[in-house]
VOTORRO-490676 format. One record per residue: residue number from 1; y, x, z of N, C-alpha, C, O in turn; residue in one letter. Coordinates in pm, 1 decimal. Atoms other than C-alpha are relative to their C-alpha. Example, Ala and Ser with C-alpha at 12.3 -4.5 7.8 and 13.67 -1.06 7.14 Angstrom:
<rec resi="1" n_Y="-119.0" n_X="89.0" n_Z="0.0" ca_Y="-450.0" ca_X="1230.0" ca_Z="780.0" c_Y="120.0" c_X="90.0" c_Z="0.0" o_Y="118.1" o_X="193.6" o_Z="66.5" resn="a"/>
<rec resi="2" n_Y="-119.0" n_X="-82.0" n_Z="-6.0" ca_Y="-106.0" ca_X="1367.0" ca_Z="714.0" c_Y="109.0" c_X="-77.0" c_Z="73.0" o_Y="219.8" o_X="-26.1" o_Z="89.9" resn="s"/>
END
This chain:
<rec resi="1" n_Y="-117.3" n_X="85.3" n_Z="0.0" ca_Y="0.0" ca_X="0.0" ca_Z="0.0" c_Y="122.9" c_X="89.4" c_Z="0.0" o_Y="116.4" o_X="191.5" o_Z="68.4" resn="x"/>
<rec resi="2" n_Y="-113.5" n_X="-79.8" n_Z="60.0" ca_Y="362.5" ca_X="140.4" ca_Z="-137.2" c_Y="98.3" c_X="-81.9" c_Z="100.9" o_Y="87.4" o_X="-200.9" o_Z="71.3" resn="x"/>
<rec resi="3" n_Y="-92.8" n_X="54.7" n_Z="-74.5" ca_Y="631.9" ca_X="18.4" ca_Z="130.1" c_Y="131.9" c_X="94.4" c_Z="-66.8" o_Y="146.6" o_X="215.7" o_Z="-81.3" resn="x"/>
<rec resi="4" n_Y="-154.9" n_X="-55.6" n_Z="52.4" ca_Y="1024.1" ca_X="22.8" ca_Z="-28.5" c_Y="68.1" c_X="-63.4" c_Z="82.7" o_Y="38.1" o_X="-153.5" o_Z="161.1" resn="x"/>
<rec resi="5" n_Y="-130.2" n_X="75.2" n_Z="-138.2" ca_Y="1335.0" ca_X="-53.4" ca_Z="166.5" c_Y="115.8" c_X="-9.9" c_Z="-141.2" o_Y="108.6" o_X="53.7" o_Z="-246.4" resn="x"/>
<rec resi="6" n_Y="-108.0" n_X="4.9" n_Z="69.9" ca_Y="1648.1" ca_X="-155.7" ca_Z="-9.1" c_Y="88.7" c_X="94.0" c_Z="38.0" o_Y="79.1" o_X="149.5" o_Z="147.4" resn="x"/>
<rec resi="7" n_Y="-67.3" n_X="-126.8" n_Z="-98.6" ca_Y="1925.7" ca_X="99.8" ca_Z="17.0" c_Y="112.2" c_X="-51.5" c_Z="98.4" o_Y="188.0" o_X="21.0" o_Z="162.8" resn="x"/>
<rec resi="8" n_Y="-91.9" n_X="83.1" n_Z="-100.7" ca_Y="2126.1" ca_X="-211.2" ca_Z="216.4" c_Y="-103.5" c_X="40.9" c_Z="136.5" o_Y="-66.1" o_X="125.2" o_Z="218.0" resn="x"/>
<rec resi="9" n_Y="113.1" n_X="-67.4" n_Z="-102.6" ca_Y="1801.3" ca_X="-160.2" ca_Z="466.0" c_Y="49.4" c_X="60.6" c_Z="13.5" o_Y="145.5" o_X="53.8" o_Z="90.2" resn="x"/>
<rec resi="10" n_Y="-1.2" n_X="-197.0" n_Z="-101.1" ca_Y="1812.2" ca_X="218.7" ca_Z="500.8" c_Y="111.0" c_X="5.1" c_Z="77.5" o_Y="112.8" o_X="34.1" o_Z="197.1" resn="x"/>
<rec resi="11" n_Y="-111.8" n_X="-49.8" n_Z="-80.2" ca_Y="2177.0" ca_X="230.6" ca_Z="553.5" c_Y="39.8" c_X="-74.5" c_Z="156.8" o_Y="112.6" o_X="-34.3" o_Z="247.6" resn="x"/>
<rec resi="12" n_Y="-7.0" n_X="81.3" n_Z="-166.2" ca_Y="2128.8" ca_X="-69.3" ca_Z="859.8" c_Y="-66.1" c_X="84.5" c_Z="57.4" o_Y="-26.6" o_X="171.7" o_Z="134.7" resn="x"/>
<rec resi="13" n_Y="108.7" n_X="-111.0" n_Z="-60.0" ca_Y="1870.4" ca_X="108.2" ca_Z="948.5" c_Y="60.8" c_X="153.4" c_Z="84.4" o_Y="56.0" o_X="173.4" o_Z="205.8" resn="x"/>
<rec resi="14" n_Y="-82.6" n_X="-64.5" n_Z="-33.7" ca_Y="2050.1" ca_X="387.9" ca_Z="997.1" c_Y="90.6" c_X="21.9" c_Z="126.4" o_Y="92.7" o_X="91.1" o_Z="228.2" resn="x"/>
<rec resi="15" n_Y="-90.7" n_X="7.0" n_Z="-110.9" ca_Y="2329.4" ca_X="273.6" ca_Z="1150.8" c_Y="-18.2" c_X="-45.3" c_Z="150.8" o_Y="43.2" o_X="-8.9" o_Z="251.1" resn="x"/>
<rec resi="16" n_Y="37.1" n_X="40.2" n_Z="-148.0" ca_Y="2154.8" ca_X="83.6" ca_Z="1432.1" c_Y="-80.0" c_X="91.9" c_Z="37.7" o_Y="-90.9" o_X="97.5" o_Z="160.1" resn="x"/>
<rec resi="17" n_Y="94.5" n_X="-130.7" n_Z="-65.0" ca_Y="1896.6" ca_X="409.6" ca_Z="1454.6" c_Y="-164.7" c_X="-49.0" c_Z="29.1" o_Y="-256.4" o_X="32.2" o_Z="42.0" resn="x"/>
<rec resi="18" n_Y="95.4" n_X="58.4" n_Z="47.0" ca_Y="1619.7" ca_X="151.1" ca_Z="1444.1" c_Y="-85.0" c_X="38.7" c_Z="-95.7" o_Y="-14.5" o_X="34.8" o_Z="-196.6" resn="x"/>
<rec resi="19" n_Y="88.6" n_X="5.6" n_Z="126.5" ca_Y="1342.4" ca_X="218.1" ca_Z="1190.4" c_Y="-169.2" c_X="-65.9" c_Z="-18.2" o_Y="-260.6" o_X="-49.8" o_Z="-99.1" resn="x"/>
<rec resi="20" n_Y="115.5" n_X="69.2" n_Z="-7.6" ca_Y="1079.4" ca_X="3.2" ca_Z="1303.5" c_Y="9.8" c_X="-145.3" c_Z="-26.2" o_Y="89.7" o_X="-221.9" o_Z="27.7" resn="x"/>
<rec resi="21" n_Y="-23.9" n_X="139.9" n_Z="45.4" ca_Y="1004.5" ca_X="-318.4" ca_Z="1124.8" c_Y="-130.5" c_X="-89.4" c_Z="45.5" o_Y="-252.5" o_X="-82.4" o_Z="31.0" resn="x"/>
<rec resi="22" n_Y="152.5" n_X="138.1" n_Z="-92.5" ca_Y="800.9" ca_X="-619.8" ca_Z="1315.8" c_Y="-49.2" c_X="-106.0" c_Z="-151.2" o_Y="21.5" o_X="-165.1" o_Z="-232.9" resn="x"/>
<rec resi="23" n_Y="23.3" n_X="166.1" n_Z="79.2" ca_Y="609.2" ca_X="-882.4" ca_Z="1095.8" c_Y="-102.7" c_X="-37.2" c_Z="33.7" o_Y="-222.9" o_X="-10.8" o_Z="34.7" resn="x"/>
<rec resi="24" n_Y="103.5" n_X="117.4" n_Z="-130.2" ca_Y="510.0" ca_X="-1138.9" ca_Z="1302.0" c_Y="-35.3" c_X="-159.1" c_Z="-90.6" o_Y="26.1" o_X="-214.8" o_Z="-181.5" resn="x"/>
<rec resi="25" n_Y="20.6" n_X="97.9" n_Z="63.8" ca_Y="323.0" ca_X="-1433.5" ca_Z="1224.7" c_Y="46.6" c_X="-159.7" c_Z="69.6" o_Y="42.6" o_X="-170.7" o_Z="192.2" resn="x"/>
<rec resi="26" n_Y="-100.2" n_X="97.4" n_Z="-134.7" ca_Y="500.5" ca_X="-1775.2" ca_Z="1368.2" c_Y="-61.6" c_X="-86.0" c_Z="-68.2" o_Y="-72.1" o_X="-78.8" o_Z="-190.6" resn="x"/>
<rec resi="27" n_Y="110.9" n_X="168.4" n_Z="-5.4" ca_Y="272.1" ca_X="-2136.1" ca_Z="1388.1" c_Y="52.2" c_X="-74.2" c_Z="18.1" o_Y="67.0" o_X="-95.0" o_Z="138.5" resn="x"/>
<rec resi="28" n_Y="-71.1" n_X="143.8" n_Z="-98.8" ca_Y="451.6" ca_X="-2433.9" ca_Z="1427.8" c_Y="-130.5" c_X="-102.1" c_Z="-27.8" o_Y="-181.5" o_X="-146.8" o_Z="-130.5" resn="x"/>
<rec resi="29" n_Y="94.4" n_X="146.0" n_Z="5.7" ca_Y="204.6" ca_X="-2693.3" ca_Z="1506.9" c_Y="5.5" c_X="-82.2" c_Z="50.0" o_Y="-1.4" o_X="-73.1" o_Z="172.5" resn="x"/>
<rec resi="30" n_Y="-41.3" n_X="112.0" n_Z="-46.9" ca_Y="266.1" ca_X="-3011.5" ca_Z="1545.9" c_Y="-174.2" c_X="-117.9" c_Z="-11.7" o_Y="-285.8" o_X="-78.3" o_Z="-45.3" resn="x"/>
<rec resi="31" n_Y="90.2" n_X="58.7" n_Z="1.1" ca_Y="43.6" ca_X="-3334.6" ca_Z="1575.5" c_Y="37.1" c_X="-96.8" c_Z="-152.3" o_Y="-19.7" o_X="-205.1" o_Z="-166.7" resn="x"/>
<rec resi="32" n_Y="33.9" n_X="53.6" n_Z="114.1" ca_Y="121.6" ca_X="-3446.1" ca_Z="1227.8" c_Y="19.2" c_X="125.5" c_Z="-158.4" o_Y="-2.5" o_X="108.8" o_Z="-278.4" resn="x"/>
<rec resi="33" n_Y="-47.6" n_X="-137.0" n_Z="53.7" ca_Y="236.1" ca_X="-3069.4" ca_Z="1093.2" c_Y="-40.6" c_X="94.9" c_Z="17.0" o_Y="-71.5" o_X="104.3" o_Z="135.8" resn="x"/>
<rec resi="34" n_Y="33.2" n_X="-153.5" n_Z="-39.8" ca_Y="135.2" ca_X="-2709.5" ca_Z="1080.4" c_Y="68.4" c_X="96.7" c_Z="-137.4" o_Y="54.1" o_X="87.3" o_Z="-259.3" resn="x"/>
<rec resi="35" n_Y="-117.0" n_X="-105.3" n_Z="99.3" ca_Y="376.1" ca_X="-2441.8" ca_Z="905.5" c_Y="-62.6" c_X="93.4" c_Z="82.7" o_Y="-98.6" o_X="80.4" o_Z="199.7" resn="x"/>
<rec resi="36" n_Y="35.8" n_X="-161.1" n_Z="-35.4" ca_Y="266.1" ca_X="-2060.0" ca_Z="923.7" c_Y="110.9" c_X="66.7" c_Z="-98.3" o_Y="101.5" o_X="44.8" o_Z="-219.1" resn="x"/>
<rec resi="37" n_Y="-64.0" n_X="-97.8" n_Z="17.6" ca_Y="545.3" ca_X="-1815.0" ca_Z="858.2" c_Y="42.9" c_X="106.7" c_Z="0.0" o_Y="120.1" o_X="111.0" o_Z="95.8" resn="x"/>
<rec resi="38" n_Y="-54.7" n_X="-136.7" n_Z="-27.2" ca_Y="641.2" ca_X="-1462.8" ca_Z="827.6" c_Y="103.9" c_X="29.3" c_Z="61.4" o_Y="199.3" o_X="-6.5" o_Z="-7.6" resn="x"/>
<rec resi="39" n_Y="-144.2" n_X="1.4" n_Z="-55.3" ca_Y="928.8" ca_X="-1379.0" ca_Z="1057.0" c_Y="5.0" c_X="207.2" c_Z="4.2" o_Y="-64.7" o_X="288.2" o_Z="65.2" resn="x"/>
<rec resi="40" n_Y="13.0" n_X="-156.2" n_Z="25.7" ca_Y="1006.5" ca_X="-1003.4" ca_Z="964.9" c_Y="195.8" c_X="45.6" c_Z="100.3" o_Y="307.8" o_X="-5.6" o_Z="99.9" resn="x"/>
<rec resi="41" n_Y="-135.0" n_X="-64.2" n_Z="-88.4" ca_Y="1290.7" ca_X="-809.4" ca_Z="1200.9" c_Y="-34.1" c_X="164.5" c_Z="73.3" o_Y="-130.2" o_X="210.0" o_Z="135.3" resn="x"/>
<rec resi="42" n_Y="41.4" n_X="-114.5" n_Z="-107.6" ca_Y="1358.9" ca_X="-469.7" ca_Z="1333.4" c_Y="-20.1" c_X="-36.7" c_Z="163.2" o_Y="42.3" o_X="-123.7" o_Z="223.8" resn="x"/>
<rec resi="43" n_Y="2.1" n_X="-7.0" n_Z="-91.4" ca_Y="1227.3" ca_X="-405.1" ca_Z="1646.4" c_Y="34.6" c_X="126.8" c_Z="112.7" o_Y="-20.7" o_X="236.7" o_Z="114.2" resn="x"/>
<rec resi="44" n_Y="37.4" n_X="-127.7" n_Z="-89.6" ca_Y="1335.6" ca_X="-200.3" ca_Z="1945.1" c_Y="-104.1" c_X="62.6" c_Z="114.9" o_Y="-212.0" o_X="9.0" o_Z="139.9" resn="x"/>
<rec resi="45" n_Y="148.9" n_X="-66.6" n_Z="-30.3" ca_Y="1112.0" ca_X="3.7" ca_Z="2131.1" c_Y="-23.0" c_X="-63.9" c_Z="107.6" o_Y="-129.5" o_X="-15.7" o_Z="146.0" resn="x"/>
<rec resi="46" n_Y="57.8" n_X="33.1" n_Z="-106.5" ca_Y="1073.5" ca_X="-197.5" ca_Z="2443.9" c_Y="-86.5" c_X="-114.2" c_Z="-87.0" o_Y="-206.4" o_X="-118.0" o_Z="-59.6" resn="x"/>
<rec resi="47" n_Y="59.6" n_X="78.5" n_Z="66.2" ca_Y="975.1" ca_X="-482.7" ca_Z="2189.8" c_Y="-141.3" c_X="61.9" c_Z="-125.3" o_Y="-230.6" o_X="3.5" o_Z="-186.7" resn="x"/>
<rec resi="48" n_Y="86.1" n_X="-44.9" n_Z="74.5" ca_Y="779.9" ca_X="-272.7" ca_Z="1997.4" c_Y="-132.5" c_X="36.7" c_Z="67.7" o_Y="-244.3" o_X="16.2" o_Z="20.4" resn="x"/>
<rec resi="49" n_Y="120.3" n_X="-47.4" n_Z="-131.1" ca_Y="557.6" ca_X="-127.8" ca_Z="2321.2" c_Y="-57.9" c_X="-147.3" c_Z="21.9" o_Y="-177.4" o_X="-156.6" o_Z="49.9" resn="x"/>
<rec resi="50" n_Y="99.1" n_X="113.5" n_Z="-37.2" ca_Y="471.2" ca_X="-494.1" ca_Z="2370.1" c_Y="-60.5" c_X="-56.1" c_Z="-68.8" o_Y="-156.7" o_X="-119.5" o_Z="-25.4" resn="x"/>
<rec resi="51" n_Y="118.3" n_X="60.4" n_Z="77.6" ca_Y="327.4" ca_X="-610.3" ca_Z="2073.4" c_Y="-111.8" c_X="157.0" c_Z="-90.2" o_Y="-211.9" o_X="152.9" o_Z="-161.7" resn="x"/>
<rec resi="52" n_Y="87.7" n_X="-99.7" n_Z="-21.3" ca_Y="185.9" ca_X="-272.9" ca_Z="2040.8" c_Y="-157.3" c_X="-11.6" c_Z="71.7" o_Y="-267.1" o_X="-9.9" o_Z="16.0" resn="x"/>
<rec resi="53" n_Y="75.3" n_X="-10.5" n_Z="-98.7" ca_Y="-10.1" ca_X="-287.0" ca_Z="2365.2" c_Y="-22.9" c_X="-162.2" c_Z="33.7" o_Y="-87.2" o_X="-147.2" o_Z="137.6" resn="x"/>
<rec resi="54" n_Y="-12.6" n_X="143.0" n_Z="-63.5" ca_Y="-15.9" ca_X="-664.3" ca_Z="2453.8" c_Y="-41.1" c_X="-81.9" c_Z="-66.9" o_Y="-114.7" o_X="-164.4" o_Z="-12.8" resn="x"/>
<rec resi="55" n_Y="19.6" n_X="50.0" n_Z="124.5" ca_Y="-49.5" ca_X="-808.9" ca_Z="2125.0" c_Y="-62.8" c_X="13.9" c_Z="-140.2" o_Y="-65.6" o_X="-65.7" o_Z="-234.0" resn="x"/>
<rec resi="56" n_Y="76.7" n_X="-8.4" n_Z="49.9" ca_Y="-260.9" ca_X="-606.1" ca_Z="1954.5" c_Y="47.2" c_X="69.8" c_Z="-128.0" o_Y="-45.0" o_X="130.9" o_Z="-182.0" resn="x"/>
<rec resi="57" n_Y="-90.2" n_X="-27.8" n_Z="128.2" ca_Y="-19.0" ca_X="-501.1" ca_Z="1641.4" c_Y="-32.1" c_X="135.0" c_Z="-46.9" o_Y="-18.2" o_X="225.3" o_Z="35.7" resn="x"/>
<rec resi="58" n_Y="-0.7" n_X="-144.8" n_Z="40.6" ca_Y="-103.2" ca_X="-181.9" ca_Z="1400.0" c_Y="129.0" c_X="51.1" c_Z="-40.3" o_Y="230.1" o_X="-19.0" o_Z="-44.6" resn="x"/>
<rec resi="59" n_Y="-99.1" n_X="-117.0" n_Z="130.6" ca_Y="121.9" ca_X="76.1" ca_Z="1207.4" c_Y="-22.0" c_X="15.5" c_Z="-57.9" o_Y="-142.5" o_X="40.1" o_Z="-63.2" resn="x"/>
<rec resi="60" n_Y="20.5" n_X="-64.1" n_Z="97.0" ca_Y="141.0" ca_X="162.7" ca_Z="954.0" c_Y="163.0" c_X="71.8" c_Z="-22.7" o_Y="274.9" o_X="22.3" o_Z="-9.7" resn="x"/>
<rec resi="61" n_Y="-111.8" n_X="-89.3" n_Z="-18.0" ca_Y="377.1" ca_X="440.5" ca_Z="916.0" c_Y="29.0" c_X="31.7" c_Z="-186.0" o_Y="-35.4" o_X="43.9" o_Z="-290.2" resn="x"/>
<rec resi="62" n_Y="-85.4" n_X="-53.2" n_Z="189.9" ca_Y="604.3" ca_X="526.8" ca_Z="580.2" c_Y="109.8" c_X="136.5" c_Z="57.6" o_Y="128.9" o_X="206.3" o_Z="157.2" resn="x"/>
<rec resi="63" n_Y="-90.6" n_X="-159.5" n_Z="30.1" ca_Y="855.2" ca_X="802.0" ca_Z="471.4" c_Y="109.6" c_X="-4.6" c_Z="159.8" o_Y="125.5" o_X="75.4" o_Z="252.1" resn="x"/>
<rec resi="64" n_Y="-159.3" n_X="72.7" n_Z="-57.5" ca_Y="1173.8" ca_X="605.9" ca_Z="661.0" c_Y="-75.3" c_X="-25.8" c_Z="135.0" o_Y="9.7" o_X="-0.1" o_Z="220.2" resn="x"/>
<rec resi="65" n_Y="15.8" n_X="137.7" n_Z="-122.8" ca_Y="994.4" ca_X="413.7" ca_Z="967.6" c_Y="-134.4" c_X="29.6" c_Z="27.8" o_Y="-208.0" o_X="124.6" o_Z="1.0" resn="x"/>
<rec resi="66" n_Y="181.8" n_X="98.1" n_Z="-16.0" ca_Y="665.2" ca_X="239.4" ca_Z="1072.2" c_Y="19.0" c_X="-202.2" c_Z="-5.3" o_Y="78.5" o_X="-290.4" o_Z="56.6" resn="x"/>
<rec resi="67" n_Y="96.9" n_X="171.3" n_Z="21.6" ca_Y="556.3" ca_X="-129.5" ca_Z="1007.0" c_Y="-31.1" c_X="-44.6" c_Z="76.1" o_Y="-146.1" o_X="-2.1" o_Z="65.3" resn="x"/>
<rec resi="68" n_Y="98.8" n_X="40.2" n_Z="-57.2" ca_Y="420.5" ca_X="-302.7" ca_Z="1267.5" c_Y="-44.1" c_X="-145.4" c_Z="-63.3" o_Y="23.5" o_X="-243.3" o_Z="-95.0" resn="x"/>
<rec resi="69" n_Y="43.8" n_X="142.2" n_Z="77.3" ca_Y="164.4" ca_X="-559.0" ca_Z="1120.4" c_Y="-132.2" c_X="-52.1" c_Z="74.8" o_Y="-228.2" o_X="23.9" o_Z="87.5" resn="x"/>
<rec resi="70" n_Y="65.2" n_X="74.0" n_Z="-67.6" ca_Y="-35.9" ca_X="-834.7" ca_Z="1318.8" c_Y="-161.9" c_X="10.9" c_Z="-16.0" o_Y="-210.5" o_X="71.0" o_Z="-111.7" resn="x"/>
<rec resi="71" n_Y="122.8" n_X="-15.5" n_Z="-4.0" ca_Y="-384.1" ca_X="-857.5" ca_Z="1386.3" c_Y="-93.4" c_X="-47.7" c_Z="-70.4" o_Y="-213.1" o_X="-19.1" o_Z="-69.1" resn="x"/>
<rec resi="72" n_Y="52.4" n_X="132.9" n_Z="37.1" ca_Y="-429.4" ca_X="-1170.3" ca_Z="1168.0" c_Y="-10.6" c_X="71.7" c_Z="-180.9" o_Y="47.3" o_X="153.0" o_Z="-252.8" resn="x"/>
<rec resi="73" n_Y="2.2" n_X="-49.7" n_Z="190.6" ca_Y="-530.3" ca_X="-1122.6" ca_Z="794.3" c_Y="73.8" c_X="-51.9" c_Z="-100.5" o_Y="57.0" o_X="-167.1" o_Z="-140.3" resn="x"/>
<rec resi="74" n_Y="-69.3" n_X="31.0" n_Z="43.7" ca_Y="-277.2" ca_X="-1104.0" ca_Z="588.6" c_Y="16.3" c_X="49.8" c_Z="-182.5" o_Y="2.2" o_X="167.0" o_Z="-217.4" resn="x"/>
<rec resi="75" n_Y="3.6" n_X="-70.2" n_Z="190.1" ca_Y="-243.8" ca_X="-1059.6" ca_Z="150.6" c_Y="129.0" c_X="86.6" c_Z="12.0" o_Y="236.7" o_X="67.6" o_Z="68.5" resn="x"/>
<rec resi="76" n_Y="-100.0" n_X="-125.7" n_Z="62.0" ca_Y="-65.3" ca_X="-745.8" ca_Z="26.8" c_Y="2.7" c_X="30.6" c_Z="-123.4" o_Y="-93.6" o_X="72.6" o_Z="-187.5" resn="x"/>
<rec resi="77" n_Y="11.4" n_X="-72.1" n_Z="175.1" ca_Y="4.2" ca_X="-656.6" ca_Z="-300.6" c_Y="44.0" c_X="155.1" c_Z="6.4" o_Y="90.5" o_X="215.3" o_Z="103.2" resn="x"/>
<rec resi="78" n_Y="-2.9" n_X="-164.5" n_Z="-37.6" ca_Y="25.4" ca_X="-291.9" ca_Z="-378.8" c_Y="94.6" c_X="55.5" c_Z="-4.5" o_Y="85.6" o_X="178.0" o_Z="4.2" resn="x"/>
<rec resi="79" n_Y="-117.6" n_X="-81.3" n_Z="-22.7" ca_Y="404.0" ca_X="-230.5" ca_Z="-379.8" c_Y="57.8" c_X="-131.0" c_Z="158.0" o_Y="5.4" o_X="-239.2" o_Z="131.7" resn="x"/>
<rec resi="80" n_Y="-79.1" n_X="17.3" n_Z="-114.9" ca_Y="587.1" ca_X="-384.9" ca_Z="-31.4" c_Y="144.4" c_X="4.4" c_Z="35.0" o_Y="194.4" o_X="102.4" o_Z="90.4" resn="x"/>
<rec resi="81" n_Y="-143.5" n_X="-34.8" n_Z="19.4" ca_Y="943.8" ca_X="-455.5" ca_Z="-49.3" c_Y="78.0" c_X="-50.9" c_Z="102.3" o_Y="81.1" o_X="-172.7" o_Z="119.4" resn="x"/>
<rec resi="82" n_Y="-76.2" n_X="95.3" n_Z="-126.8" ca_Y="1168.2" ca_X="-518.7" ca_Z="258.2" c_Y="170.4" c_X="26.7" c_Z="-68.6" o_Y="208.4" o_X="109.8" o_Z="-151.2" resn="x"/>
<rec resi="83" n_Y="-164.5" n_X="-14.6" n_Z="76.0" ca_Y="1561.3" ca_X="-559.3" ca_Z="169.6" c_Y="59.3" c_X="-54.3" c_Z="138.0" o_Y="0.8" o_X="-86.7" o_Z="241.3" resn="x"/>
<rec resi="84" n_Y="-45.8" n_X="57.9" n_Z="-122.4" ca_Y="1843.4" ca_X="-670.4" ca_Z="387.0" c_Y="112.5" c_X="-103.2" c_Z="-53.0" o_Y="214.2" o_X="-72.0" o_Z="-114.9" resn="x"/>
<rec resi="85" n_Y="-86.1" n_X="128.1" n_Z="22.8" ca_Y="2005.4" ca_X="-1018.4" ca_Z="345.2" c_Y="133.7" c_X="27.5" c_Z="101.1" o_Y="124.4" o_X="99.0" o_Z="200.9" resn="x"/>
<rec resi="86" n_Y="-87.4" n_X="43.8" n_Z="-70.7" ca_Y="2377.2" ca_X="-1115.3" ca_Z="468.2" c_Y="71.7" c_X="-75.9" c_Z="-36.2" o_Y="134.2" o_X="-66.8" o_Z="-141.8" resn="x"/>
<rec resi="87" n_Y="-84.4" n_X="132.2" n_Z="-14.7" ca_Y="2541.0" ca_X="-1427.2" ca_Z="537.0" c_Y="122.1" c_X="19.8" c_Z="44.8" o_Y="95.8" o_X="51.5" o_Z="160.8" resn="x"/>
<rec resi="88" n_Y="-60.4" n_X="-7.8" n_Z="-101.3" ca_Y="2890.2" ca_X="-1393.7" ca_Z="670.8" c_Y="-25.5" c_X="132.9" c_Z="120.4" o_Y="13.8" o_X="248.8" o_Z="107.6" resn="x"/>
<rec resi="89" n_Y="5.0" n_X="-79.8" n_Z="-132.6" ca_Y="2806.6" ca_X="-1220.8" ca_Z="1003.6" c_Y="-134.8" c_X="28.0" c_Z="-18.2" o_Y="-174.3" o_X="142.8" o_Z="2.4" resn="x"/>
<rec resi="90" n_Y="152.2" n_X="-37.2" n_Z="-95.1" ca_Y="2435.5" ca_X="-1251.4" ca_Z="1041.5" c_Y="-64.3" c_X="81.8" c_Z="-125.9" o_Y="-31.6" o_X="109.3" o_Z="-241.4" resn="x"/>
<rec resi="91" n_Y="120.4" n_X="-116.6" n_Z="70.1" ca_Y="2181.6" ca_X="-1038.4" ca_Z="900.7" c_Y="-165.3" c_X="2.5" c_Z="-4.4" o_Y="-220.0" o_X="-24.6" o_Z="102.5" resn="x"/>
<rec resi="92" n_Y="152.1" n_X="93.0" n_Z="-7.5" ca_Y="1815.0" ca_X="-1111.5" ca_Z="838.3" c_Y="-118.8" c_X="117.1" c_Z="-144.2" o_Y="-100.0" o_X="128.3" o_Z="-265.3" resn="x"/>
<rec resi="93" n_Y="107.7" n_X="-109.3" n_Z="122.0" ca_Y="1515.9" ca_X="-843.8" ca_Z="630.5" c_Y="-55.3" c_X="-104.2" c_Z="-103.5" o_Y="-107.2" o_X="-199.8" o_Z="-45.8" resn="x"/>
<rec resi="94" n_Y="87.0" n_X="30.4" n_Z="43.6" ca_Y="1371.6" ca_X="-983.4" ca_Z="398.7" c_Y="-112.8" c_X="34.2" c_Z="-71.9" o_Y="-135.2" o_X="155.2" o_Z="-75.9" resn="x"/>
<rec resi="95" n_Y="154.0" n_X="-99.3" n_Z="51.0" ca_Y="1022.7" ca_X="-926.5" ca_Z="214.3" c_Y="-66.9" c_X="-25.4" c_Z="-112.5" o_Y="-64.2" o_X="-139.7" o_Z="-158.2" resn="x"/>
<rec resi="96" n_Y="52.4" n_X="97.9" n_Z="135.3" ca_Y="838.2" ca_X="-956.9" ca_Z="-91.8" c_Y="-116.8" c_X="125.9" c_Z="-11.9" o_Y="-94.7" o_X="246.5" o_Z="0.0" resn="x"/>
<rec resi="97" n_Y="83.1" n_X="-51.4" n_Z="-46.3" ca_Y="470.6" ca_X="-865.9" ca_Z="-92.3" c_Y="-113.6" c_X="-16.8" c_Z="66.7" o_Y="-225.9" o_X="32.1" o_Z="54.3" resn="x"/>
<rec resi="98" n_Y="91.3" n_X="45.9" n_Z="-98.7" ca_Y="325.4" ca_X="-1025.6" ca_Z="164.5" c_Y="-12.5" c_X="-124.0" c_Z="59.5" o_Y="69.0" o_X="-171.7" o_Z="138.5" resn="x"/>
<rec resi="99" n_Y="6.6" n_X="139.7" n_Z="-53.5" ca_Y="177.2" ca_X="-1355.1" ca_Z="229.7" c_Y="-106.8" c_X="-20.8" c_Z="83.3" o_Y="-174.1" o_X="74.3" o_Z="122.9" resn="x"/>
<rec resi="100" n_Y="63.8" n_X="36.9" n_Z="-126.0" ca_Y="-21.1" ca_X="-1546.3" ca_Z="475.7" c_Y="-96.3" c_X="-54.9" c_Z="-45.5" o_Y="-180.9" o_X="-103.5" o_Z="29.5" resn="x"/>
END
């Protein structure tokens, strides 16, 4: 698997000193609903030690960073692209690559 960052990424990246990216898997289940979603975000290292150790989460390590990716089986295609969205103020990774 080929993991790319956008060069909006690197340079957040960067600037917050961050280079670890979470992708977590999020369930909403309801009693007439069930949604499964990717929720992708840097993480810092106290958040990172817990789904590390607690939660079970691998690495996978690249040039820039490490990955952390869930325990649950997930499709990859063979290039991995994270970028960085912005709205206004907020800020949000996004991914293309990887589905559930």
């Amino acid at each position: 698997m080929n993991i790319q960052y956008s060069p909006e990424l690197l340079e957040h990246m960067q600037k917050t000193g961050n280079t670890c990216i979470l992708v977590e898997l999020v369930e909403v289940t309801s009693s007439d609903l069930e949604i499964t979603e990717l929720h992708v975000r840097l993480a810092d290292p106290k958040t990172r030690g817990i789904f590390l150790e607690k939660k079970g989460y691998r690495i996978f390590n690249t040039e820039v960073g490490e990955v952390l990716l869930p325990p649950y089986p997930l499709t990859f295609e063979d290039t991995v692209e994270f970028g960085l969205k912005k709205f206004l103020f907020l800020k949000w990774i996004s991914h293309k690559g990887i589905k559930v």
